[in-house]
PDB file with SEQRES, HELIX, SHEET and CRYST1 records, atoms N, CA, C and O in Angstrom:
SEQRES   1 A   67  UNK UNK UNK UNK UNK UNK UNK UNK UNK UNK UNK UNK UNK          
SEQRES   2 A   67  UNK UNK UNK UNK UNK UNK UNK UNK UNK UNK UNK UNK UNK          
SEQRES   3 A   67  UNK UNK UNK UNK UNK UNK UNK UNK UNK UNK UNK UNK UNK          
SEQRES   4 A   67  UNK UNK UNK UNK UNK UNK UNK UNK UNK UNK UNK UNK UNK          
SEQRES   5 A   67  UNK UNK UNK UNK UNK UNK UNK UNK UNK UNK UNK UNK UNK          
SEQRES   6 A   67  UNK UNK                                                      
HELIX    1 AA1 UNK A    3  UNK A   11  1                                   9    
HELIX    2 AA2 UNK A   34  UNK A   36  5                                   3    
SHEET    1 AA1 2 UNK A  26  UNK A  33  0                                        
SHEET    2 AA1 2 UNK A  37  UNK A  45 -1                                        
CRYST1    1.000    1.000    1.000  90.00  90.00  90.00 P 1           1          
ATOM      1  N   UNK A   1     -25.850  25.862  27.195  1.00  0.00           N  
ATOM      2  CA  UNK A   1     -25.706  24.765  26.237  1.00  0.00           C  
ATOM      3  C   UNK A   1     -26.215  25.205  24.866  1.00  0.00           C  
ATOM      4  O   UNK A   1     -27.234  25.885  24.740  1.00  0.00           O  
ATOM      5  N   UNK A   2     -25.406  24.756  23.766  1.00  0.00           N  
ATOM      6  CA  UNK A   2     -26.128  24.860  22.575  1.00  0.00           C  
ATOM      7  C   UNK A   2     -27.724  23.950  21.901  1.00  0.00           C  
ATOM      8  O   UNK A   2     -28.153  22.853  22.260  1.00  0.00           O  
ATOM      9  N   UNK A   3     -28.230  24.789  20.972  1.00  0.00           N  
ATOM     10  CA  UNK A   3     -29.208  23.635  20.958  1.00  0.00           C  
ATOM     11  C   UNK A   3     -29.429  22.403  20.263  1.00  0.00           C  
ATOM     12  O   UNK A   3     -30.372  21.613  20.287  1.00  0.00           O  
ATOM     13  N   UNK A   4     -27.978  22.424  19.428  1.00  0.00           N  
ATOM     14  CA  UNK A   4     -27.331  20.843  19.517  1.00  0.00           C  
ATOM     15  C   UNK A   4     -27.526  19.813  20.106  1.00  0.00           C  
ATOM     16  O   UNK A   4     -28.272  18.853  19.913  1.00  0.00           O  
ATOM     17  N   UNK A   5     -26.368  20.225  21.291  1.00  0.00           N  
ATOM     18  CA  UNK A   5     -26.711  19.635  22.840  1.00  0.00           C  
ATOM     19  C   UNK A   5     -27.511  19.241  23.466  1.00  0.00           C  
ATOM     20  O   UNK A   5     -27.545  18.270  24.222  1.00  0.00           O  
ATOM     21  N   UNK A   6     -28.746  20.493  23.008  1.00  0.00           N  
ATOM     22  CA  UNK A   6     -29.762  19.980  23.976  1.00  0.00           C  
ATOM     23  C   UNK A   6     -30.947  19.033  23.428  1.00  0.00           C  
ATOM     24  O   UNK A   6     -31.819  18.367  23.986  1.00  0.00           O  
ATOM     25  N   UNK A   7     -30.601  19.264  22.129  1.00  0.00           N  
ATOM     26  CA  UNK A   7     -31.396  17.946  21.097  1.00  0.00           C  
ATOM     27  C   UNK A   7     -30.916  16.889  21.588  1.00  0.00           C  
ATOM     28  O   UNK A   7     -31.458  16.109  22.371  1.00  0.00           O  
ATOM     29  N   UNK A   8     -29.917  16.851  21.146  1.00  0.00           N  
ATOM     30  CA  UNK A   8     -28.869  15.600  21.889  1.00  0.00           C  
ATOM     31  C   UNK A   8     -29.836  14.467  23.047  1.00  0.00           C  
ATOM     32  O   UNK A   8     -30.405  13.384  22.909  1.00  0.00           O  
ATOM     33  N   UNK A   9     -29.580  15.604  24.383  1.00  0.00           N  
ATOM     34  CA  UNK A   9     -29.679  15.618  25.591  1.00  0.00           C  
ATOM     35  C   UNK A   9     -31.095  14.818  25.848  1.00  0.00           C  
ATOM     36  O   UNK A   9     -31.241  13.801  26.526  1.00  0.00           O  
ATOM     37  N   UNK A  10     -32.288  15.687  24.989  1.00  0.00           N  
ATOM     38  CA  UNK A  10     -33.402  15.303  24.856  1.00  0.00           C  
ATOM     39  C   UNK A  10     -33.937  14.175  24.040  1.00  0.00           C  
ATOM     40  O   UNK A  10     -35.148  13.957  24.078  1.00  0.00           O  
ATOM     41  N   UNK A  11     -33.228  13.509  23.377  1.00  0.00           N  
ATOM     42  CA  UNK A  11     -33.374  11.845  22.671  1.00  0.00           C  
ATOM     43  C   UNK A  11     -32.782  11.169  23.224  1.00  0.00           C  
ATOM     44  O   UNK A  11     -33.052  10.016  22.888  1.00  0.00           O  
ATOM     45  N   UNK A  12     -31.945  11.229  24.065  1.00  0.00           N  
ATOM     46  CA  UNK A  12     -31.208  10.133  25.221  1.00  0.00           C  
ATOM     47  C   UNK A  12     -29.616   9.828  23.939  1.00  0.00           C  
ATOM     48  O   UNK A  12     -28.982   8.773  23.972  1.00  0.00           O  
ATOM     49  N   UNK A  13     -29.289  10.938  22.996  1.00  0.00           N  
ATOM     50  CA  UNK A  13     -28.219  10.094  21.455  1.00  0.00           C  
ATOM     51  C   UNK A  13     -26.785  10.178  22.338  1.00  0.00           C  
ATOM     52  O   UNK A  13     -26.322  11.055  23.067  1.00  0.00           O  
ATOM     53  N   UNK A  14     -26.354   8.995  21.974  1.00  0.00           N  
ATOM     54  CA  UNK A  14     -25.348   8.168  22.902  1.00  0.00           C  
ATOM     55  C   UNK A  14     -24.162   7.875  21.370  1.00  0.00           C  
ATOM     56  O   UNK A  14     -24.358   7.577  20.192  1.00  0.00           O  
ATOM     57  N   UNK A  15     -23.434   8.043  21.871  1.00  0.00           N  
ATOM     58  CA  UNK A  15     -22.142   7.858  20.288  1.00  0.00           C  
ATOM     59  C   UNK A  15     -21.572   6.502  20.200  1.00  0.00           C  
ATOM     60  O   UNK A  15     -20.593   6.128  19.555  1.00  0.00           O  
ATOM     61  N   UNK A  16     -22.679   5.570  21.272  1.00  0.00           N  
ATOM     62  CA  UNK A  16     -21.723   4.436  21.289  1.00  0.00           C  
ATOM     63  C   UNK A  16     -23.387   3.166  20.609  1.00  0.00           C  
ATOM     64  O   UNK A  16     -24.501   3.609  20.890  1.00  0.00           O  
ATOM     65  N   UNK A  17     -23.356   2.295  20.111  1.00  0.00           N  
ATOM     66  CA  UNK A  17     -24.298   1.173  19.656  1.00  0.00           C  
ATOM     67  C   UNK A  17     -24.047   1.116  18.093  1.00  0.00           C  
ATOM     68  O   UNK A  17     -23.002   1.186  17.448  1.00  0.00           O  
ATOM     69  N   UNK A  18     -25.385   0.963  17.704  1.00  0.00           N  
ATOM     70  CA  UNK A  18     -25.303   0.609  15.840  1.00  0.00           C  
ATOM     71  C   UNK A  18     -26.345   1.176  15.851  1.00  0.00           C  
ATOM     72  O   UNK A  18     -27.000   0.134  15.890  1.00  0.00           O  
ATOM     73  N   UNK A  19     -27.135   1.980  15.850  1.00  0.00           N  
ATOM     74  CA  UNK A  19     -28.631   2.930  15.657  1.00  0.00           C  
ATOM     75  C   UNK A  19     -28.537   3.520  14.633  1.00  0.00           C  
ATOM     76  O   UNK A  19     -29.074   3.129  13.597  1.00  0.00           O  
ATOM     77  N   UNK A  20     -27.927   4.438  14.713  1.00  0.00           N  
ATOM     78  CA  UNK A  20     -28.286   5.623  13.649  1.00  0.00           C  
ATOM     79  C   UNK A  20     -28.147   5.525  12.054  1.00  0.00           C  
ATOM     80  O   UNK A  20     -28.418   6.354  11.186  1.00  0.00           O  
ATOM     81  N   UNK A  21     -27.684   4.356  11.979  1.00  0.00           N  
ATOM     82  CA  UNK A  21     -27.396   3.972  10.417  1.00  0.00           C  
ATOM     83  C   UNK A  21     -28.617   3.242  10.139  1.00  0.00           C  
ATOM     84  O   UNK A  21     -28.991   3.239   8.966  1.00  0.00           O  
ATOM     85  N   UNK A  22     -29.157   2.756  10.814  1.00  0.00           N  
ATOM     86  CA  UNK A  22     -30.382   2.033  10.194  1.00  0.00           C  
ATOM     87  C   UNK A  22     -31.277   2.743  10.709  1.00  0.00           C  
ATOM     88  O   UNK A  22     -32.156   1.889  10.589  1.00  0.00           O  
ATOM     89  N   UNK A  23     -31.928   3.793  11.300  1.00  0.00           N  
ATOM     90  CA  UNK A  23     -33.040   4.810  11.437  1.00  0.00           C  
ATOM     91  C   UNK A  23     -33.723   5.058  10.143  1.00  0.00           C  
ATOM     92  O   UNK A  23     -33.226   5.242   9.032  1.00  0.00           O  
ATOM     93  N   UNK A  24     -34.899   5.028  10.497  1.00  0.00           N  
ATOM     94  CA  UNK A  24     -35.459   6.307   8.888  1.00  0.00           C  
ATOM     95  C   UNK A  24     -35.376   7.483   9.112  1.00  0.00           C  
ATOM     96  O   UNK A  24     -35.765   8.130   8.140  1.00  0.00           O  
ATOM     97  N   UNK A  25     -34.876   8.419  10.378  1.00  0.00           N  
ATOM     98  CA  UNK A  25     -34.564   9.481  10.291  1.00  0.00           C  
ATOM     99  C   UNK A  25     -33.182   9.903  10.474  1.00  0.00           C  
ATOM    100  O   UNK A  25     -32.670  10.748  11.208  1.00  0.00           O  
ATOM    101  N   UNK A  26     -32.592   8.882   9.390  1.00  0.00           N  
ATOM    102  CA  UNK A  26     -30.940   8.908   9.693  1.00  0.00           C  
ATOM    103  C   UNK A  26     -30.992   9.469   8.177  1.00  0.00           C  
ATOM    104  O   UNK A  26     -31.776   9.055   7.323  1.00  0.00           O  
ATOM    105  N   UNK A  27     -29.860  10.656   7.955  1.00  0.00           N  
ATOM    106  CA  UNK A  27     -29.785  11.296   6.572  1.00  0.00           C  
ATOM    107  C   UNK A  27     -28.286  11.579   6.229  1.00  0.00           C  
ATOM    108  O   UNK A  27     -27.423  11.610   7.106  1.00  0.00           O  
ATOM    109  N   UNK A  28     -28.039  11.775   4.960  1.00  0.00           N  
ATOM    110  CA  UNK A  28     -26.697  11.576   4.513  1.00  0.00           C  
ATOM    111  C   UNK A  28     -26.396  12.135   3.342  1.00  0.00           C  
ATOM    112  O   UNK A  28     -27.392  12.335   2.646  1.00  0.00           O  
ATOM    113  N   UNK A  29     -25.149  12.534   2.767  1.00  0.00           N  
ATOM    114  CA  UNK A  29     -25.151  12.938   1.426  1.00  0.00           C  
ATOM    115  C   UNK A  29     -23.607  12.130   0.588  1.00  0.00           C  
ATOM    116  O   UNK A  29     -22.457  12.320   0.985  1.00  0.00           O  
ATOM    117  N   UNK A  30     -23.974  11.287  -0.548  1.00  0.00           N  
ATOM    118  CA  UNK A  30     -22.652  10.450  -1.076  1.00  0.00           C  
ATOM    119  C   UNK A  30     -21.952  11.624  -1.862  1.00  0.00           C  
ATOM    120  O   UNK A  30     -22.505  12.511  -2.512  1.00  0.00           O  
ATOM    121  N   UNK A  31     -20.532  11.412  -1.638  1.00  0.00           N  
ATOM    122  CA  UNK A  31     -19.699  12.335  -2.897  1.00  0.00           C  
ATOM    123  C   UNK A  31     -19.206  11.426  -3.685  1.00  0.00           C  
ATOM    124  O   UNK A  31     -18.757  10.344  -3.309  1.00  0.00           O  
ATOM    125  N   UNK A  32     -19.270  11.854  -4.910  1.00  0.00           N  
ATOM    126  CA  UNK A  32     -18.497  11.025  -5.569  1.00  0.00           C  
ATOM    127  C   UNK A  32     -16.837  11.653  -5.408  1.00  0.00           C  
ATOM    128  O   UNK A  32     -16.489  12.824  -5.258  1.00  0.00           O  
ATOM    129  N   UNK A  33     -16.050  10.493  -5.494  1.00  0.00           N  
ATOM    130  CA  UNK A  33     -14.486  10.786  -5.415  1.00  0.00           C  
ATOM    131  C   UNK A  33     -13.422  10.233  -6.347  1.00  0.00           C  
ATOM    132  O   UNK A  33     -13.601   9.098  -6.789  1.00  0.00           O  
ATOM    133  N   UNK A  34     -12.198  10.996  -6.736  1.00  0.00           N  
ATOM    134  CA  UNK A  34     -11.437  10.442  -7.926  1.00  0.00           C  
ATOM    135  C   UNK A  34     -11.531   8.814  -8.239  1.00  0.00           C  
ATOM    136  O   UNK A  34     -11.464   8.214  -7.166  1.00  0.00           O  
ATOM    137  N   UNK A  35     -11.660   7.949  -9.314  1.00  0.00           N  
ATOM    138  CA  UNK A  35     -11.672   6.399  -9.236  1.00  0.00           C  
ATOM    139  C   UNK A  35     -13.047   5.694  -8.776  1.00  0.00           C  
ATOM    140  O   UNK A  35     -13.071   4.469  -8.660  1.00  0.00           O  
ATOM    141  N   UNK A  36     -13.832   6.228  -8.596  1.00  0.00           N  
ATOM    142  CA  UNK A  36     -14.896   5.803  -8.454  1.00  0.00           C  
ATOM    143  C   UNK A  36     -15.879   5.551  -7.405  1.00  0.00           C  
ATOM    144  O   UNK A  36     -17.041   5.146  -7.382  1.00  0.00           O  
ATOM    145  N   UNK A  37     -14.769   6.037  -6.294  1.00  0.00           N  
ATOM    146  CA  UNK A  37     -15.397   5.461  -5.086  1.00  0.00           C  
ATOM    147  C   UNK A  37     -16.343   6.649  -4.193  1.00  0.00           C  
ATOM    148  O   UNK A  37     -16.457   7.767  -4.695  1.00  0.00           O  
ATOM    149  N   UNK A  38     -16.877   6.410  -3.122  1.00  0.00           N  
ATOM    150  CA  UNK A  38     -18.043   7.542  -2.789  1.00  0.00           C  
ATOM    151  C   UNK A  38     -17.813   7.694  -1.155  1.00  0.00           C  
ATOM    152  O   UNK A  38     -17.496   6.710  -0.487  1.00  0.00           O  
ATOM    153  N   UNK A  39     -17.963   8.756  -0.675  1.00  0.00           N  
ATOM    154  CA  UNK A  39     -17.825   8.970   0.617  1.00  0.00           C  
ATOM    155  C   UNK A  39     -19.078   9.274   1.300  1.00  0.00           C  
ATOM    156  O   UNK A  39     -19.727   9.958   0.509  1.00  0.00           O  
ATOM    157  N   UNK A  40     -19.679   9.121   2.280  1.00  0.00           N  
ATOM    158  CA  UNK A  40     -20.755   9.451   2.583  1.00  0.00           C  
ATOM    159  C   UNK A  40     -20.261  10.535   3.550  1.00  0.00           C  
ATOM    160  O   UNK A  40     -19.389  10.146   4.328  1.00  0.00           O  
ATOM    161  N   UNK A  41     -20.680  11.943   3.671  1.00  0.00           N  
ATOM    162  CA  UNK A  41     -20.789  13.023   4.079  1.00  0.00           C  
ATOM    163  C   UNK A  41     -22.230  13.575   4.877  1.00  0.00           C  
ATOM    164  O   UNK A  41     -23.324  13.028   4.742  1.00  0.00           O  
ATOM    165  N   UNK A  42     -21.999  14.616   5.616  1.00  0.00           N  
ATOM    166  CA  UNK A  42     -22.775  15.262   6.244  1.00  0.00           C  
ATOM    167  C   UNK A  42     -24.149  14.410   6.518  1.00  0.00           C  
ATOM    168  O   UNK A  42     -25.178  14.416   5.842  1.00  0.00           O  
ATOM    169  N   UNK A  43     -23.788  13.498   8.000  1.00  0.00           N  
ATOM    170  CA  UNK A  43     -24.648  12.296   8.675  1.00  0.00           C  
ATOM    171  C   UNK A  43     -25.378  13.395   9.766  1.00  0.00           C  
ATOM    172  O   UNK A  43     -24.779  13.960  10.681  1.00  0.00           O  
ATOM    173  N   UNK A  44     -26.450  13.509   9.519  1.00  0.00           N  
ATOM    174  CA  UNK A  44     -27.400  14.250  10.558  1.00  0.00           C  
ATOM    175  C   UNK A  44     -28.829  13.389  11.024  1.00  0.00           C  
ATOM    176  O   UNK A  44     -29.574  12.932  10.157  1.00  0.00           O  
ATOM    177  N   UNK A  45     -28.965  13.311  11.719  1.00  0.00           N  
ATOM    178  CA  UNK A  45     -30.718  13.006  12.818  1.00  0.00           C  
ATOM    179  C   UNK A  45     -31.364  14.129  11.831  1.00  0.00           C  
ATOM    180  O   UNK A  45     -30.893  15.154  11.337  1.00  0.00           O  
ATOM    181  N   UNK A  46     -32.343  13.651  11.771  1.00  0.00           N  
ATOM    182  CA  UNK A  46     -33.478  15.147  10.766  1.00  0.00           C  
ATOM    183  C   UNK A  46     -34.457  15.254  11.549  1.00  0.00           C  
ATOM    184  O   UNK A  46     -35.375  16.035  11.298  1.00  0.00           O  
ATOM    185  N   UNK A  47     -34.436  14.406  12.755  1.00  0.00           N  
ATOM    186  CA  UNK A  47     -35.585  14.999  13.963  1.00  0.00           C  
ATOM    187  C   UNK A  47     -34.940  16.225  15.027  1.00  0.00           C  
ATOM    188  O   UNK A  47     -35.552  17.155  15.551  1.00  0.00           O  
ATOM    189  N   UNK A  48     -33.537  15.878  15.133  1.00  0.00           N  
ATOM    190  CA  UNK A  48     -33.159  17.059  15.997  1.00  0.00           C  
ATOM    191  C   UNK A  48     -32.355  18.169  14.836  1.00  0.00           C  
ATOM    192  O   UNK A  48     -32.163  19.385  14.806  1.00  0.00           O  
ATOM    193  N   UNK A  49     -32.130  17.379  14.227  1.00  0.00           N  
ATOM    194  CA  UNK A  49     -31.148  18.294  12.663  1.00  0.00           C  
ATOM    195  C   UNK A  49     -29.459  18.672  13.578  1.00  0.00           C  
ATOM    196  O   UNK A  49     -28.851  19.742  13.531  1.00  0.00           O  
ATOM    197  N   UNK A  50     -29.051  17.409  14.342  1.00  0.00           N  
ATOM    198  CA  UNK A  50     -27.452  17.512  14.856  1.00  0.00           C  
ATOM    199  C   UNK A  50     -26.979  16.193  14.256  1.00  0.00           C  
ATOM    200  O   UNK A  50     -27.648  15.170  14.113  1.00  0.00           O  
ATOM    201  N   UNK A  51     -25.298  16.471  13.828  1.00  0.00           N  
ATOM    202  CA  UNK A  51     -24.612  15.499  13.625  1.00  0.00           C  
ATOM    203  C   UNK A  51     -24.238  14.093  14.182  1.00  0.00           C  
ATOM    204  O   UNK A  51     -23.475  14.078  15.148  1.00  0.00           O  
ATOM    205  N   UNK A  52     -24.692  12.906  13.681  1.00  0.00           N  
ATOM    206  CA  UNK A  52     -24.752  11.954  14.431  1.00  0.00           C  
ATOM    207  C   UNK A  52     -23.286  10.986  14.196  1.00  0.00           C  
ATOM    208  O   UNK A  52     -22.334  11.744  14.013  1.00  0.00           O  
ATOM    209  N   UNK A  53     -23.018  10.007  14.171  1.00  0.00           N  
ATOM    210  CA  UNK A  53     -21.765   8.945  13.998  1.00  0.00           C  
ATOM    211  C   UNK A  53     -22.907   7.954  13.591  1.00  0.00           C  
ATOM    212  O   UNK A  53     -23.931   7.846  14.266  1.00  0.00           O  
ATOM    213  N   UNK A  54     -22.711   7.346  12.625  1.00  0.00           N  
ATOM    214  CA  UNK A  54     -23.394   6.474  12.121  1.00  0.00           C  
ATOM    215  C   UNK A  54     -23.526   4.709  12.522  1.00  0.00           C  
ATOM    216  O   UNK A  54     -24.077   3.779  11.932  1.00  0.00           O  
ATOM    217  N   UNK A  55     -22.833   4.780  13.649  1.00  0.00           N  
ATOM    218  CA  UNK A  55     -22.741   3.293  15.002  1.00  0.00           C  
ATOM    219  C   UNK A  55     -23.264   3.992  15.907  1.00  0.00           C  
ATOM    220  O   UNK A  55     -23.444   3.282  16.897  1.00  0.00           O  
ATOM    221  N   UNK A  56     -23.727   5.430  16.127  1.00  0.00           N  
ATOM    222  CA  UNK A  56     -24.478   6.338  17.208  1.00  0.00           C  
ATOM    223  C   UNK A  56     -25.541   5.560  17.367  1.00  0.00           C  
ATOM    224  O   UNK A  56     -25.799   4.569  16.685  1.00  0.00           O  
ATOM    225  N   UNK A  57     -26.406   6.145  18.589  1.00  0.00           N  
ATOM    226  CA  UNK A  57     -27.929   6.104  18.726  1.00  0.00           C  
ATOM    227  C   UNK A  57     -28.788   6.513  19.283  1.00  0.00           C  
ATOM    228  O   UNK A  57     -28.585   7.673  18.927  1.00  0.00           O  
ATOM    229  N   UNK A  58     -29.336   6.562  19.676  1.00  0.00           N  
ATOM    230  CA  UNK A  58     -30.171   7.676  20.352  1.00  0.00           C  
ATOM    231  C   UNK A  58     -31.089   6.847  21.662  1.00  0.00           C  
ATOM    232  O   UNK A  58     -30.420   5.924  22.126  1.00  0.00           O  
ATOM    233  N   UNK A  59     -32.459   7.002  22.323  1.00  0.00           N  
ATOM    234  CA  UNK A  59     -33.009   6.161  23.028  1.00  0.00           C  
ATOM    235  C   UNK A  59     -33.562   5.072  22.611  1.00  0.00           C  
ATOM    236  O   UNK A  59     -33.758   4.190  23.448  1.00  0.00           O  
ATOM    237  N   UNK A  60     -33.974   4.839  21.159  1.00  0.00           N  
ATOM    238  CA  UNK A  60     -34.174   3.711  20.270  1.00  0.00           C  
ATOM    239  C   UNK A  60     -35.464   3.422  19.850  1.00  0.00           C  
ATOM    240  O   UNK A  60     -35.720   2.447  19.142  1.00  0.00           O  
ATOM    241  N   UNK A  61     -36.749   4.655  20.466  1.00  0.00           N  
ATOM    242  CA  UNK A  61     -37.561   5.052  20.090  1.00  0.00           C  
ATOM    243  C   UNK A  61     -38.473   5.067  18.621  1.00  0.00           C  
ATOM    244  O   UNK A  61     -39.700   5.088  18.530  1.00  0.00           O  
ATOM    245  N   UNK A  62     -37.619   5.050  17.680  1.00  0.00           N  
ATOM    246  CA  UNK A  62     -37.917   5.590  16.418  1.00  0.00           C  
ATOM    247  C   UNK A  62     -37.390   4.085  15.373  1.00  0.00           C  
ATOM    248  O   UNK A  62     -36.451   3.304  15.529  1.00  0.00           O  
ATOM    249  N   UNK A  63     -38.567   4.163  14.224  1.00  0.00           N  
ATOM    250  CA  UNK A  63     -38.749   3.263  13.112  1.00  0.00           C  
ATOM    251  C   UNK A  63     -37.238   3.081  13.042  1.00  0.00           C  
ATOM    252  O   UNK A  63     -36.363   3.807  13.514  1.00  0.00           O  
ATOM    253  N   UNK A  64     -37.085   1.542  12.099  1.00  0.00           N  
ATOM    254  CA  UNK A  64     -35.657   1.037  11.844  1.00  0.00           C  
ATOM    255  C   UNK A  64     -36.032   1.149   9.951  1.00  0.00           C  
ATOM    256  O   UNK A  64     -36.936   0.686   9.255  1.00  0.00           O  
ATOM    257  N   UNK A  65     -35.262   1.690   9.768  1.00  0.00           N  
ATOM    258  CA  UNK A  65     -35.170   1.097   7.518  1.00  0.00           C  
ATOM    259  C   UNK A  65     -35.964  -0.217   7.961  1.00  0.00           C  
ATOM    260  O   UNK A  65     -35.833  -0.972   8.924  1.00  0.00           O  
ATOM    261  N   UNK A  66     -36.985  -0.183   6.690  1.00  0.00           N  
ATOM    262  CA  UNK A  66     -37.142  -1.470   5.943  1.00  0.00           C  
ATOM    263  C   UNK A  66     -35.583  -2.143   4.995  1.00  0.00           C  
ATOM    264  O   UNK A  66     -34.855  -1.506   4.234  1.00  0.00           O  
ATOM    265  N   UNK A  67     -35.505  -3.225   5.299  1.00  0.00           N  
ATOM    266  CA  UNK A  67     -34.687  -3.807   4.406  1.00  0.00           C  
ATOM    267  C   UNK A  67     -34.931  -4.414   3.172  1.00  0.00           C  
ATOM    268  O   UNK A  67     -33.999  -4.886   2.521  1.00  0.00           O  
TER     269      UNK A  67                                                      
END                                                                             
């Protein structure tokens, strides 16, 4: 297994809920794009440092954003 995977494996991160967008260790980078509008790019966990889906989640362990 890669050690992706095994980050993965080891937080219980599941591709299916609403978690990972509201984490504080949910990270992201905006582009700006022709007309004004912005894409959010390269969504990673910064505790395991693997690509997450941003409705992902993990075991649910970890702080939520302050709002």
């Amino acid at each position: 297994m890669s050690k992706q995977t095994d980050a993965k494996a080891s937080q219980g991160y599941q591709e299916e809920g609403n978690r990972c967008g509201n984490c504080t260790h949910f990270t992201s980078e905006c582009k700006a794009m022709y007309g004004g509008y912005t894409v959010e790019t390269k969504l990673r966990c910064s505790i395991g440092g693997f690509k997450v889906k941003k409705f992902g989640g993990c075991c649910g362990k970890h702080e939520r954003k302050a709002e």
